[in-house]
C-alpha positions as CSV (number, residue, x, y, z in Angstrom):
1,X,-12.4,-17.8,15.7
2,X,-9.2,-19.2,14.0
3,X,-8.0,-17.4,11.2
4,X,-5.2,-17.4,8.3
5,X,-4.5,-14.1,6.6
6,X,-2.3,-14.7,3.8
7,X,-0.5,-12.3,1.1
8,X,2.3,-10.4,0.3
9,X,4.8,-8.7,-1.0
10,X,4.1,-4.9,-1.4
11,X,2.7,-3.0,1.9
12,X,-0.5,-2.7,-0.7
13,X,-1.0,-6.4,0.3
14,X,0.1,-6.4,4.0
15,X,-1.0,-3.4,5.3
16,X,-4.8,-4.1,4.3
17,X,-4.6,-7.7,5.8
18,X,-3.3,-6.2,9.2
19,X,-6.1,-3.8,9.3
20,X,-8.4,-6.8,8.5
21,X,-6.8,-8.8,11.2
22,X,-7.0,-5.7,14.0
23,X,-10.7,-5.8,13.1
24,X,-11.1,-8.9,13.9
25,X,-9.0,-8.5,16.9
26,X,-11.3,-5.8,17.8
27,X,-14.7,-7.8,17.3
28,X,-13.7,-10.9,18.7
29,X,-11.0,-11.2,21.2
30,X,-10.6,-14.5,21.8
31,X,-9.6,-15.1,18.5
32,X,-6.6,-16.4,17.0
33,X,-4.9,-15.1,13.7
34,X,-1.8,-16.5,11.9
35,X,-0.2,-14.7,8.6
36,X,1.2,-16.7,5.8
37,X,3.6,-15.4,3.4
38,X,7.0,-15.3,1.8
39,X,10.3,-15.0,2.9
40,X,11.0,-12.8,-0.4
41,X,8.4,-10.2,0.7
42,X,7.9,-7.1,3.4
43,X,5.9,-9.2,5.3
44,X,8.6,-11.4,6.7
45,X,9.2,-8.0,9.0
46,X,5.7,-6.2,8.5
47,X,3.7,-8.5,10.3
48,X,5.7,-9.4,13.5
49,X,5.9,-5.7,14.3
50,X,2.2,-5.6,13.7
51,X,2.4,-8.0,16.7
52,X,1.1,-10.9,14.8
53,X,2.9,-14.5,14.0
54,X,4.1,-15.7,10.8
55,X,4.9,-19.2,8.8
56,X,6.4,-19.1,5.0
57,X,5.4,-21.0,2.2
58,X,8.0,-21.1,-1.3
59,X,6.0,-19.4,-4.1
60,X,7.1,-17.0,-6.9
61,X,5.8,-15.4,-9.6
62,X,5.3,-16.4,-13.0
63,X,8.3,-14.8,-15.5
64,X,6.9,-13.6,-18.7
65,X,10.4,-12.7,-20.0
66,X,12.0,-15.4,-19.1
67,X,9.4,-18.7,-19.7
68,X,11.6,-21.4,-19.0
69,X,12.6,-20.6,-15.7
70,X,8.9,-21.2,-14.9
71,X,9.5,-24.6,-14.5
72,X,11.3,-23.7,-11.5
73,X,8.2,-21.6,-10.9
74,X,5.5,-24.3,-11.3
75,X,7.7,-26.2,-8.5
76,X,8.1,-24.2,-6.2
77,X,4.0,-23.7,-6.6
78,X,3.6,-27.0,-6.0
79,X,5.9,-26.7,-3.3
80,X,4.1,-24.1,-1.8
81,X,0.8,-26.3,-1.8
82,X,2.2,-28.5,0.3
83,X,3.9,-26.5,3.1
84,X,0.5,-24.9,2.9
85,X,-1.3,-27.7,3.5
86,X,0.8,-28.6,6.9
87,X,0.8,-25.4,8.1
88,X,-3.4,-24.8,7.6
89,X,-3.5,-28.9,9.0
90,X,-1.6,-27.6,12.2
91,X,-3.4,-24.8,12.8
92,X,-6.9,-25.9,12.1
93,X,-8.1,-22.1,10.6
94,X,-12.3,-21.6,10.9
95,X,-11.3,-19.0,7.8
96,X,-8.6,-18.3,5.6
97,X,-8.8,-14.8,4.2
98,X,-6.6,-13.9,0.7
99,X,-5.3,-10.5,0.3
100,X,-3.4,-10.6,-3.1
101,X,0.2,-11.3,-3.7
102,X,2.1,-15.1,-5.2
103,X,1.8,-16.2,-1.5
104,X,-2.3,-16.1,-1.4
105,X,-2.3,-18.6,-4.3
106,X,-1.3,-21.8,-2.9
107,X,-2.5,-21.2,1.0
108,X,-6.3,-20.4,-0.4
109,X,-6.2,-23.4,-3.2
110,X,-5.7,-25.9,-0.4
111,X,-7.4,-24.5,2.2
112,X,-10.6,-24.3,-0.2
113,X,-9.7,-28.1,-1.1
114,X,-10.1,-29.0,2.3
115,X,-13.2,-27.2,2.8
116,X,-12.2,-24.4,4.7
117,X,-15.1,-21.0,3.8
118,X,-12.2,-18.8,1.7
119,X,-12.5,-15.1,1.4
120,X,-10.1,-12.7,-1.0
121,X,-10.0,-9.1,-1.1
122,X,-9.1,-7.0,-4.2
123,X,-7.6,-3.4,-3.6
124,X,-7.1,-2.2,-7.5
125,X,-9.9,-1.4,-9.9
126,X,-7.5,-3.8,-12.3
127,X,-7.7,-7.2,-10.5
128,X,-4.0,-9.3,-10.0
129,X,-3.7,-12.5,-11.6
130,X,-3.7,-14.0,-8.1
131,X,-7.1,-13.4,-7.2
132,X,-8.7,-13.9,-10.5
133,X,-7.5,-17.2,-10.1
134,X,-9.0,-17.9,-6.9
135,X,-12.3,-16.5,-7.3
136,X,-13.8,-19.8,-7.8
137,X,-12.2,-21.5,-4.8
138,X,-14.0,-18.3,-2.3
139,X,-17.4,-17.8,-0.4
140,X,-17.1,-13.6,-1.1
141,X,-14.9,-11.4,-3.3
142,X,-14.3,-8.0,-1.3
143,X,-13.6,-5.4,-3.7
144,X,-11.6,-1.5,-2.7
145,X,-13.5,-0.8,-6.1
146,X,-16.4,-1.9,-8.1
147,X,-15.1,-0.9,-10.7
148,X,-12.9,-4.2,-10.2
149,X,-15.9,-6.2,-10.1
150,X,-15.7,-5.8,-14.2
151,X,-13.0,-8.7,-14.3
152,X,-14.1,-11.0,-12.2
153,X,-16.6,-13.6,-13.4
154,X,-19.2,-14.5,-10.5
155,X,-20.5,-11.1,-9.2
156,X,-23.3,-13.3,-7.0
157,X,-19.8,-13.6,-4.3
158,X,-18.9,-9.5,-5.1
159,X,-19.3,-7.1,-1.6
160,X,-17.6,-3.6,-2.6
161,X,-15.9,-3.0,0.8
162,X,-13.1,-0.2,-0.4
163,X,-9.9,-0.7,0.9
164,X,-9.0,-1.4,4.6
165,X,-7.1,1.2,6.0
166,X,-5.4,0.6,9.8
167,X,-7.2,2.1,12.7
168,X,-4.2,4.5,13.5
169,X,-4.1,6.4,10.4
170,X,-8.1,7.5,11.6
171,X,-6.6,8.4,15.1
172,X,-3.6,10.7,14.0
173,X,-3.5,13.7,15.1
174,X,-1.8,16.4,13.1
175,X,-0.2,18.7,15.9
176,X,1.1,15.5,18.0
177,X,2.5,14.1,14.7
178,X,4.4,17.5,13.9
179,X,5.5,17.5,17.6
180,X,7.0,14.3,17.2
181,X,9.1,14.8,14.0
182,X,10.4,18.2,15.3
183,X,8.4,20.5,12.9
184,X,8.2,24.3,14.3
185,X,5.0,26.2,13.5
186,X,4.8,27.8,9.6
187,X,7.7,24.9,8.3
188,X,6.3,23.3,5.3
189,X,6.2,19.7,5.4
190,X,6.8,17.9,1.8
191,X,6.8,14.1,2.1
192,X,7.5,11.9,-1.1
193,X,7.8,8.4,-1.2
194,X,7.2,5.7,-4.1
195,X,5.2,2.9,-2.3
196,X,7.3,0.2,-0.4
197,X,9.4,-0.7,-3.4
198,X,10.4,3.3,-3.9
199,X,9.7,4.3,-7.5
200,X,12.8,5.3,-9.9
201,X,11.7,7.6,-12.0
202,X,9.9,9.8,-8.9
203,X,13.2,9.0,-6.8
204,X,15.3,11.0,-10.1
205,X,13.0,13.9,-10.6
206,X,13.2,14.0,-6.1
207,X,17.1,14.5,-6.8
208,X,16.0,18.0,-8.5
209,X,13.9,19.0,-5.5
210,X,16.6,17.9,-2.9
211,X,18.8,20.8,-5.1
212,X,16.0,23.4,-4.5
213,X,15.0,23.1,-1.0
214,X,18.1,21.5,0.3
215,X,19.5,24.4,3.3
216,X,15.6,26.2,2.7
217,X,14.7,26.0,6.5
218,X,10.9,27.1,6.1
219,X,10.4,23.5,3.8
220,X,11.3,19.9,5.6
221,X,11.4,17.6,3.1
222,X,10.7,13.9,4.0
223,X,11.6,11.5,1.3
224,X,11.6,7.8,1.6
225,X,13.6,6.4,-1.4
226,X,12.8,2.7,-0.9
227,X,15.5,0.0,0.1
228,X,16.8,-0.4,-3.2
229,X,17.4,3.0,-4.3
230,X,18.8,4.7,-1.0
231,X,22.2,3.7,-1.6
232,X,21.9,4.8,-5.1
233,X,20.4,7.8,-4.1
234,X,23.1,9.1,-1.7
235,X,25.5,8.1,-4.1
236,X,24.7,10.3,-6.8
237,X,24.4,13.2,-3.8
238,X,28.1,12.6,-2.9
239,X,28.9,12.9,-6.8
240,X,27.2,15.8,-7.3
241,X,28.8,17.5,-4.1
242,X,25.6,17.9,-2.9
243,X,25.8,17.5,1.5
244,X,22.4,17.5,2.8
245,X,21.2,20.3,4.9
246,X,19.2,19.1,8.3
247,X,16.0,20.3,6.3
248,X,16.1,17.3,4.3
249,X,15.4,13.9,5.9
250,X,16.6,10.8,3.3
251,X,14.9,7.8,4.8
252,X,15.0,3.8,3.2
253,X,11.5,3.4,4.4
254,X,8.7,4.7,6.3
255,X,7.1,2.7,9.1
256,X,4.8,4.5,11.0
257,X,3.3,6.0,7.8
258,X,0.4,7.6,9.7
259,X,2.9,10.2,11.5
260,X,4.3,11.4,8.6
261,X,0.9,11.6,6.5
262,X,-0.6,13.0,9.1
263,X,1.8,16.1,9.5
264,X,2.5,16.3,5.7
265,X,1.1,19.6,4.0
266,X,1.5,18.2,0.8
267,X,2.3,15.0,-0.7
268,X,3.9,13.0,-3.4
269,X,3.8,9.4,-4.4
270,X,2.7,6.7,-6.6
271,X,-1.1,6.2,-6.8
272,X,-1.5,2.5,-5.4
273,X,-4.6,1.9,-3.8
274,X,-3.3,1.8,-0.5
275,X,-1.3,4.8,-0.5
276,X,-4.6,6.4,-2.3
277,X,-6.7,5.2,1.1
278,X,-4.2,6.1,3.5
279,X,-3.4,9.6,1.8
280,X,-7.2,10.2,1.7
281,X,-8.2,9.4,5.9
282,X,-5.1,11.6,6.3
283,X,-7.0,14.9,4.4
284,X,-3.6,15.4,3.1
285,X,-3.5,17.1,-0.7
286,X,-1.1,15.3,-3.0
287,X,0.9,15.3,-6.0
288,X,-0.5,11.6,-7.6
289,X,2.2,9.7,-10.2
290,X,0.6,6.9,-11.3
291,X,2.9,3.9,-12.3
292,X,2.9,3.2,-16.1
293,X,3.7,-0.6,-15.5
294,X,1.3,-1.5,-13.7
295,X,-1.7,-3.9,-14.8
296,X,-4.8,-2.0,-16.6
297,X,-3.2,1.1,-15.7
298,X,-5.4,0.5,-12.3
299,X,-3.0,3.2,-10.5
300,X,-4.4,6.3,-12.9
301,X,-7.9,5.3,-11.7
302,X,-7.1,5.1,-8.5
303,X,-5.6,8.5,-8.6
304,X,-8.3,9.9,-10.2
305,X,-10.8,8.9,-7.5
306,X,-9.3,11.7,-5.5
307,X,-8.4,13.7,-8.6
308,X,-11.3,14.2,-10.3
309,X,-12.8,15.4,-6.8
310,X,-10.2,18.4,-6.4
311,X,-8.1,16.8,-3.9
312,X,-5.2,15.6,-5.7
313,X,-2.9,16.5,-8.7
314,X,-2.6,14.0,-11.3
315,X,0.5,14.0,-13.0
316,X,1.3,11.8,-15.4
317,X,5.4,10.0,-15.9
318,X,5.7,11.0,-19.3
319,X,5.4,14.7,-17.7
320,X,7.2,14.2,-15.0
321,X,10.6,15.8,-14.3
322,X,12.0,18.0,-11.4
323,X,11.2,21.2,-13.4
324,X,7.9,20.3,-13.7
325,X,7.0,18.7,-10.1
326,X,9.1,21.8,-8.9
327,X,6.5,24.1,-10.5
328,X,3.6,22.1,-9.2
329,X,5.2,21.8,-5.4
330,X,5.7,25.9,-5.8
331,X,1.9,26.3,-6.6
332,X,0.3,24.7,-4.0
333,X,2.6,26.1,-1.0
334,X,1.9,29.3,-2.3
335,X,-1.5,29.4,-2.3
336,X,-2.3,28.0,1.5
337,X,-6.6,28.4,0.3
338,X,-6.3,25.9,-2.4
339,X,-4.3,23.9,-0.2
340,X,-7.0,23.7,2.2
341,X,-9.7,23.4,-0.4
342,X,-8.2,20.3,-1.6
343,X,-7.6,19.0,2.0
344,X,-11.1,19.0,2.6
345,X,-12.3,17.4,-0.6
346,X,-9.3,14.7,0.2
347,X,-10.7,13.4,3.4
348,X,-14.2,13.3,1.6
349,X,-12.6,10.4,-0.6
350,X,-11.7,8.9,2.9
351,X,-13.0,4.9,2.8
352,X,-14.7,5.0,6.1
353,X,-15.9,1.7,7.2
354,X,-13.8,-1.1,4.7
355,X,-13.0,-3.0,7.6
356,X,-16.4,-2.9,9.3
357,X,-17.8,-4.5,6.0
358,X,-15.1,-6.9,5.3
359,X,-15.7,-8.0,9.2
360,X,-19.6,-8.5,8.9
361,X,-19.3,-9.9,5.6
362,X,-17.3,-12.8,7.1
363,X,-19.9,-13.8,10.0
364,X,-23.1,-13.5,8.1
């Protein structure tokens, strides 16, 4: 089986094709899979270390603030179409699966013109604009929610899969992941990060906590700032005369996410549905922020779908600040039952077979 995965962007977009692809992989060996994406997007370095090759088309989003330059927009679209169209015409795909993200649009609009069977899979309860407009042009809509199922209008093509999580976050093993970071029995692991992109307004309130644990050896703090704000970030350290103790670990971004998870004791990050999956196969207890920009405000119910069940803390932005993530950090490591409690009730949330369902959904 040939097949074309295709999205981008955010690791909530690549990360789920990969472990769609591995599936696959797994099932059928003989088969061949190629990704399409941008060259403005993580996938451009994402998926070659996944082990899987890579073509580009030109695509952007639409600007809402900014409507003229959407001429340039529409072009580049149209653009897109056509390197899409040579790329799907050398490569002669069987399927061509969508996984959200500009770079889906054009690839799945011409491979569905050419009568190629298209598939798209939704991870948020609140649908993007990408896949709502490709709906029509698809066999099957896999959805990481049915709740998402609301905004789409042919629920005959619907299969509520939940969201695709990589085989090695299943397989990690909390002692071997401690091991390999260095942690010492009794250390409290704290790992923050903001999705891919890093989150601003988590990264300033993280600034507070770096203050209050920075030098405290029994807490190693993880923190992955995103790309953009690192810089930034140790920056403001230097101006605050603040030199980081070797408790506190500053990174640009985290790669094998499934080490780090894994060996966490507690967690903080936005609520994307991703994160959301891979936080809940860990069993790791968390600190949820949903985004406030986000679409439908999908990221609150995705954090609630932990949440609601014990596992997590929801805390909201317009609450948020280091006083008051301080306080909630302080809580839950003092209190190593409710810690556990909520551990447990986490991995219950755990999407167990996403991948399996997306797989069989395609053959059948």
């Amino acid at each position: 089986m040939k097949v074309i995965m295709t999205g981008g962007g955010t690791g909530g977009h690549i990360y789920p094709a990969i472990a769609i692809a591995d599936k696959i992989m797994e099932r059928t060996h003989d088969s061949e899979i190629l990704f399409v994406g941008t060259t403005h997007g993580l996938e451009k370095d994402l998926v070659p270390k996944a082990g899987y090759p890579i073509k580009f088309v030109t695509v952007r989003g639409i600007d809402r603030k900014h409507p003229l330059n959407n001429i340039k927009v529409f072009r580049d679209y149209n653009k897109g179409k056509r390197e899409a169209k040579k790329i799907i015409e050398e490569f002669g795909p069987d399927i061509v699966i969508g996984t959200g993200g500009y770079a889906s649009g054009p690839v799945v609009k011409v491979a569905s013109s050419m009568g190629i069977p298209c598939y798209i899979h939704e991870q948020n309860a609140f649908p993007g604009i990408t896949n709502k407009m490709l709906e029509k042009s698809v066999k099957k809509v896999f959805l990481g929610f049915a709740e998402g199922g609301e905004y789409f209008k042919q629920p005959r093509k619907h299969i509520v899969t939940g969201n695709p999580v990589r085989a090695e976050f299943f397989t990690a093993d909390r002692q071997k992941s401690r091991e390999k970071l260095g942690l010492e029995d009794g250390q409290f692991m704290l790992l923050a990060f903001g999705g891919s992109q890093g989150a601003g307004r988590i990264n300033k309130a993280m600034l507070d906590i770096i203050k209050s644990y920075n030098g405290i050896d029994e807490v190693q703090l993880y923190f992955a700032t995103g790309r953009a704000y690192y810089e930034p970030i140790m920056t403001e350290l230097e101006d605050n005369e603040i030199v980081l103790k070797d408790n506190v670990h500053l990174l640009e971004y985290i790669q094998d996410m499934q080490d780090y998870l894994s060996a966490a004791d507690l967690v903080i990050s936005r609520s994307g549905a991703l994160s959301v999956s891979e936080i809940a196969v860990c069993g790791v207890p968390s600190i949820l922020i949903p985004s406030p920009n986000v679409t439908g405000d999908h990221q609150t119910f995705n954090a609630r779908t932990i949440s609601d069940k014990g596992g997590a803390v929801l805390l909201k932005e317009d609450d948020l600040s280091g006083k008051t993530l301080f306080a909630e950090i302080e809580k839950l490591r003092n209190d190593p039952a409710l810690l556990a409690e909520m551990a447990e009730k986490t991995l219950r949330c755990a999407p167990t077979d996403a991948s399996d369902i997306i797989y069989y959904g395609l053959i059948t």
